[in-house]
N, C-alpha and C positions, 0 to 999 in steps of 0.2 A: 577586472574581468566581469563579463555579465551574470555568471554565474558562481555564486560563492556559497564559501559553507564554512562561516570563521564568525568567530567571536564576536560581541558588540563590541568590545574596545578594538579589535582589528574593522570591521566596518568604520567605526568612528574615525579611527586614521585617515581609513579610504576618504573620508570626506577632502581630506588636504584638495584633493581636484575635481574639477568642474566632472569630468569624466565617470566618478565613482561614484554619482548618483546611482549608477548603477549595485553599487555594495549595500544600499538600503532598500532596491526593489527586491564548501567542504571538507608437592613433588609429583611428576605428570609421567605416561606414557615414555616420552620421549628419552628421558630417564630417570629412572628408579631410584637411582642414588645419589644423585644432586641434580637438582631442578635447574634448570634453566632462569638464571634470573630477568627479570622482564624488561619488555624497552618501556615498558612504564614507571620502572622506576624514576628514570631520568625526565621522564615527562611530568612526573607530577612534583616532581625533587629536583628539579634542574641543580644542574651545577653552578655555582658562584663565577660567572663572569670574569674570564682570566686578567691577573692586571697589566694594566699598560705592556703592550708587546710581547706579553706572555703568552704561550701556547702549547697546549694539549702534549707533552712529551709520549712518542711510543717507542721508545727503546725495548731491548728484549729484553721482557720483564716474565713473560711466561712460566718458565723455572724457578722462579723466586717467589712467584705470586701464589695466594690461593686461587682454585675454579673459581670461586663465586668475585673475588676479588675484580678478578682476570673480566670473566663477564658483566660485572658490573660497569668495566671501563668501556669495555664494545657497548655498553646502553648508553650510557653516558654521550658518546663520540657519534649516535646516531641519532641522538635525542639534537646534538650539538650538530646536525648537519656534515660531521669530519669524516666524509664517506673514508675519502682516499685513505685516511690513517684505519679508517676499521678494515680497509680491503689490507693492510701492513698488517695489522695484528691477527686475523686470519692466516695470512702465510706462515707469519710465527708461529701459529699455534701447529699448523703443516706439518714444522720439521721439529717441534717439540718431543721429547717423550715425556714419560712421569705423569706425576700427580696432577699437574696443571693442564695437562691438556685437554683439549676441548673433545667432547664425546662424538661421533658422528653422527647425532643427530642434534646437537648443537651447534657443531657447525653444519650443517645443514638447513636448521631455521637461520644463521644470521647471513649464510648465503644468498637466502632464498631474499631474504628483507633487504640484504643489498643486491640483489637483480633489482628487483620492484623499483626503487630509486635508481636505478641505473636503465631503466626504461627498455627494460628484457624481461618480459611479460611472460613467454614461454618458460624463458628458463627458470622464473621465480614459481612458475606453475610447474615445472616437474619437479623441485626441490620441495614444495609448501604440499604440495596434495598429500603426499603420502602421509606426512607428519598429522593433519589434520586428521585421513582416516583412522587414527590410532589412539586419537586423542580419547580422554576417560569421558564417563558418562557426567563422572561430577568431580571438579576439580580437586584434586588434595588439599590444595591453599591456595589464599590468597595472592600467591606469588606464581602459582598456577593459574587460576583465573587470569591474569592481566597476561600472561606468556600466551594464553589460548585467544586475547582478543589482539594481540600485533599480528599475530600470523595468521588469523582470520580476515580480518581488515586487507592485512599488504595482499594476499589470496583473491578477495573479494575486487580490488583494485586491479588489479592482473587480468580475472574476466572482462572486468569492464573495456579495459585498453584493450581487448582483444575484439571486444567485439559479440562477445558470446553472452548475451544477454540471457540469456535462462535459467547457466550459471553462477553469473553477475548478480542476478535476482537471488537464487536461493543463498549464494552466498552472504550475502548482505541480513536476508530475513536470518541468517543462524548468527551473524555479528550481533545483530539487536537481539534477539533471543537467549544467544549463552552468555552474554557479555552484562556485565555489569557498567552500564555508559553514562558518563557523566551530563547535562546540560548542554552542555559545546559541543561531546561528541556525539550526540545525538543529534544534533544541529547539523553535523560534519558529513552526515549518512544521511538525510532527511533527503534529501534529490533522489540518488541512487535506490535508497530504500522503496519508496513514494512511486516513482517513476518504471524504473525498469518493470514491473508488471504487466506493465501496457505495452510493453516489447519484447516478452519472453518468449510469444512466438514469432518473432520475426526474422527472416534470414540474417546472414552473416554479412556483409558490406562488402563486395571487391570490387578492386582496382586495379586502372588498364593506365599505366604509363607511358606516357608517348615523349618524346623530345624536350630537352631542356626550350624554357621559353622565357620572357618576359611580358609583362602587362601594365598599366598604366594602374593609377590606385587613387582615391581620392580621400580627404581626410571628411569625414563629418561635423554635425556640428558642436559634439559633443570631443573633436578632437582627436578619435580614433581613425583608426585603417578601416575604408572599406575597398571591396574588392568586387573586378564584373565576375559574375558567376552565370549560367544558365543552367535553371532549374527545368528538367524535363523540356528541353529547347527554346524556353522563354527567360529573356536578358534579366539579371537582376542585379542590386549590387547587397553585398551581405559584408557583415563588420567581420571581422579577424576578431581570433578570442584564442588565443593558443593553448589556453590553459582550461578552457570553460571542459567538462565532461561529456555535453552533448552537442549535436548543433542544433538549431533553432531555427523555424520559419513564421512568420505570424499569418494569422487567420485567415485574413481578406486575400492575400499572395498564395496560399495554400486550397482556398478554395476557387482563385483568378485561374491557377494552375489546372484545378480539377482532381489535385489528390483527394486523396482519402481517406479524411480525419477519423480515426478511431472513436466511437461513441461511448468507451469508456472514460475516464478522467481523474486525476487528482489532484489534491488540496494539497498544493506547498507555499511556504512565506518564506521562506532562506534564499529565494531569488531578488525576492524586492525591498523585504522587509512584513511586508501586509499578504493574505491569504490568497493566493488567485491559481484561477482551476487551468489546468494543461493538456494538452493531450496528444495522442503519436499519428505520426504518417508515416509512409515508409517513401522515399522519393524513388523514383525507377531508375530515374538517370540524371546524374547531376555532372555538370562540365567546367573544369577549372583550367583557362589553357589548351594545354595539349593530354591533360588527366581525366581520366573518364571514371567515375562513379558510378556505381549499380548497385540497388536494393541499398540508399543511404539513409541511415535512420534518423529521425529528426524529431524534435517535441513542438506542439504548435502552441503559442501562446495568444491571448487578446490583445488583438492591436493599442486597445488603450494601454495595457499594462506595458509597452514600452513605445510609448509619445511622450514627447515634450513637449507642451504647449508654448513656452518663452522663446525656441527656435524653432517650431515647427517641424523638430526632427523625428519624423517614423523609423524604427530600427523594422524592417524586412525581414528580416534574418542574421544569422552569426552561423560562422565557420568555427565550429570547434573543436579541441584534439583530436577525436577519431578520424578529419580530415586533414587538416593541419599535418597531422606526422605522418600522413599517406602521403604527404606532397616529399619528400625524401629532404629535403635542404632548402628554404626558403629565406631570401636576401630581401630587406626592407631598404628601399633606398630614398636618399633625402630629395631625387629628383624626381619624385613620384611614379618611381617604375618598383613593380616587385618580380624579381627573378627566384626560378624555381630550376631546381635539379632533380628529376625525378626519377627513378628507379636507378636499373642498373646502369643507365645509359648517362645519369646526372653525374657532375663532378664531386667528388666529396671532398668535403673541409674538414682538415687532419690539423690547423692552426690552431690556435684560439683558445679560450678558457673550458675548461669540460663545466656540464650543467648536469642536471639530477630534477627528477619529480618527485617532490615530497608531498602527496596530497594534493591541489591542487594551486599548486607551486612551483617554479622556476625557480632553481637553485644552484649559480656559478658561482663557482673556486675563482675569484679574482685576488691579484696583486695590490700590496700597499707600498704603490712607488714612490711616497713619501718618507716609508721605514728603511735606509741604509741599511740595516742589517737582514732585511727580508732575502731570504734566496725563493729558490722554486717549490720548496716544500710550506713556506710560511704563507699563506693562502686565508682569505677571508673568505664567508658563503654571502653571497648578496644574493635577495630575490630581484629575478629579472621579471619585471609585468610590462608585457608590449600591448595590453588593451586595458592599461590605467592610465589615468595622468600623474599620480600620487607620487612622489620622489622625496625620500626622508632618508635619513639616515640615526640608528639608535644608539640610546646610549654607549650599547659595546664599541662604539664607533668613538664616541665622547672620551668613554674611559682611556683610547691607547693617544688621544690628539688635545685632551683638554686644556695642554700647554699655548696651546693654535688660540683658545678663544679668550684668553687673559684680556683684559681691557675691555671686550667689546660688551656691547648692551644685549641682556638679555629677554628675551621675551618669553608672555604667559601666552598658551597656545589653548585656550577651549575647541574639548573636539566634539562636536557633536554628534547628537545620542548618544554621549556617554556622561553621561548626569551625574552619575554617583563618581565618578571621578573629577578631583580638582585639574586645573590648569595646569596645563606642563611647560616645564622650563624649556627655551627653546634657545638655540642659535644659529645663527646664519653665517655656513663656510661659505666664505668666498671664492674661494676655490678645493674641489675635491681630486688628487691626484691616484689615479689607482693603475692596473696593468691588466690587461683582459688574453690572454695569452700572452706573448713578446710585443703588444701593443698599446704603448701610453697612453693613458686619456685622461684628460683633465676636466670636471664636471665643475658646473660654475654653480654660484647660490642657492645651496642646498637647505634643506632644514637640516637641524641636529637633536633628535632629544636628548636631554642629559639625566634622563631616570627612567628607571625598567618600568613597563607599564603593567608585568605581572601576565604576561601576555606572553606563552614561550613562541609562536609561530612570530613572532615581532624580536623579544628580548633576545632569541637565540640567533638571530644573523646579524649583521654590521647594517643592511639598508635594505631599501627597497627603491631601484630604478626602473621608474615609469616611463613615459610619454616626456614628460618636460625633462630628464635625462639623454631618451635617447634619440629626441629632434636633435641635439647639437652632435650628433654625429652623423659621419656622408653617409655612413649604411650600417648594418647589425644583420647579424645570418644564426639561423638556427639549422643546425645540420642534426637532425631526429636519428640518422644511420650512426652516425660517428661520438654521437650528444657531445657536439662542439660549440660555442659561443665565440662567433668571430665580429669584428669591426675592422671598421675602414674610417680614421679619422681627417682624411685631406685625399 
């Protein structure tokens, strides 16, 4: 994605493709008599890596468990991507009575934290507000602190997707402010935090849906989707970034247009790597299709900060979430056409594997159709990135298949810019069999790590499928109404 906000050893990955050069240019109030224990527990304690074929049991445990026990397991299970099973043990806790049950205002924050990953921005904003207004001046403990920075954060993400940049800003400034944040996750916020100021007063973005359409797309030379787009009635073509936070125009195109670049600016380096200054436009009318944009907000960057001199490739611009999930369901297809269902009027995809945003991440419940005993509930989380090349798959992956790479030669994998880390053991499946709804796919010569790299946005999923994953299928659809992950393998 062109825009990140992840660790050096997650950058260093990025490097696996030609494409991720881009990864180198993101006791209380609530209640009084037992705290809410924090999704940071499991974030900074991850849990030990279930073994071979083992997974996460939620039986009803409710009644037998302590609160703190009981919520420790919801941190854990969200820390671990296992939305579906945190959305189980919430209903359990429903029809619980007794000791164990969850407070309503506990369950209310872990409701509010699964909207936000379930890509219901309103709804995790009417659950998250009130909790935040209530919150104390200074936390009782440390187990406070960290409960007051998830629900700030998931809060603060919520405006973002919406749109509502003013609160998106001050949200963010009171994450950095109360929150106790580590290196990374300072790193995590550095865009949003930096950025959003320069658009706090800007309108709100609407869109005007018109007819389902298709369009032709072309790959650049960096191997991504670009897409025709008309900026303010002049032709462009802009990369696809489904995940990136904002969208992006560069200077020379911004000023060819005649907007008008905000004379303010800021210094960020978690885009490229290295410091370089930004700055906002509001675009009046941008046209995708038969979709029309009005007041879209966009950050302008210097043209050299994304050239390649060895292909000659200038990036224009990038379409990023705020538009992307306006387009309603969006079909990538291997014959270079991208179809689009937009509003009420578009078809929805009710097939397919459910996805989740974690930060700024794709995250589908796929199938292990090479495990016999898998049913419909034993579910992997793979990140889907459709504007990386990167396609790995990690050790958790190793751990339940290690029987698969007996004999074969191993390789030492230096990742670079990541210096203080040795070479990682690596292998190459030949073939990777998994199920993406009720639909088979077999992914050919993958990487494999076979050691945690200490790194939970990596160690805590099975993989990461990019670009060189998802060329070998006829198409891949992202439906934003339904948050469905569909394909089409023939």
């Amino acid at each position: 994605m062109i825009f990140c906000r992840e660790s050096t050893v997650r950058r260093a990955i990025s490097c696996f493709g030609v494409a991720n050069l881009f990864f180198l240019c993101a006791s209380t109030v609530l209640s009084q008599q037992t705290p809410i224990s924090t999704l940071a527990t499991a974030a900074q304690n991850p849990p030990q890596a279930p073994s071979a074929g083992a997974q996460v049991q939620t039986g009803s445990v409710v009644g037998n468990a302590s609160i703190d026990a009981f919520i420790h397991r919801l941190s854990a299970l969200l820390s671990d991507h296992q939305f579906r099973q945190v959305e189980r043990l919430l209903e359990e806790s429903d029809k619980e009575t007794g000791p164990a049950k969850l407070t309503k205002e506990q369950a209310q924050l872990y409701r509010g934290v699964l909207a936000n990953r379930e890509n219901k921005p309103q709804e995790s904003i009417r659950l998250l507000e009130p909790l935040v207004d209530h919150l104390p001046q200074q936390p009782a403990s440390e187990a406070a602190l960290q409960e007051e920075k998830y629900l700030r954060k998931a809060l603060a993400e919520d405006y973002l997707r919406t749109g509502d940049w003013a609160k998106a800003a001050s949200a963010y400034q009171a994450l950095d402010h109360r929150s106790s944040l580590s290196a990374d996750e300072k790193a995590d916020i550095e865009l949003p935090l930096k950025l959003l100021p320069l658009v706090a007063t800007y309108p709100h973005m609407t869109v005007e849906p018109g007819e389902p359409f298709s369009l032709p797309y072309d790959r650049d030379a960096l191997g991504l989707t670009d897409v025709p787009v008309f900026v303010d009635a002049q032709s462009h073509d802009w990369m696809l970034d489904p995940t990136a936070p904002f969208n992006l125009i560069c200077k020379s195109s911004a000023k060819q247009i005649g907007l008008k670049i905000s004379s303010e600016a800021a210094i960020v380096q978690t885009i490229t790597g290295r410091p370089i200054q930004v700055h906002a436009t509001l675009i009046p009318r941008f046209t995708l299709g038969s979709v029309t944009f009005r007041n879209m907000t966009a950050f302008v960057f210097n043209d050299a900060d994304y050239y390649f001199p060895k292909s000659g490739y200038q990036v224009r611009g990038v379409l990023g979430y705020p538009a992307v999930s306006a387009l309603g369901s969006i079909t990538v297809s291997a014959d270079a056409r991208i179809e689009v269902q937009p509003g009420d009027k578009g078809e929805r995809l009710t097939t397919g594997a459910r996805f989740f945003l974690d930060g700024d991440q794709i995250v589908a419940a796929l199938g292990d159709a090479a495990n016999p005993k898998a049913d419909a509930n034993d579910e992997r989380m793979f990140v889907i990135d459709a504007s990386g090349q990167q396609t790995y798959l990690t050790s958790r992956y190793y751990a339940e298949h290690s029987a698969d790479f007996a004999g074969k030669n191993m390789q030492l994998l230096s990742m670079p810019g990541a210096q203080n880390h040795a070479p990682t053991p690596t292998y190459i499946a030949d073939a990777v069999h998994l199920t993406i709804g009720d639909t088979p796919v077999s992914f050919q010569y993958l990487q494999v790590l076979t050691q945690p790299l200490d790194a939970a946005a990596i160690d805590d999923t099975y993989g990461t499928l990019g670009m060189e994953a998802l060329d070998e299928l006829k198409s891949y659809t992202f439906d934003y109404r339904t948050m469905r992950f569909g394909v089409k393998t023939e």
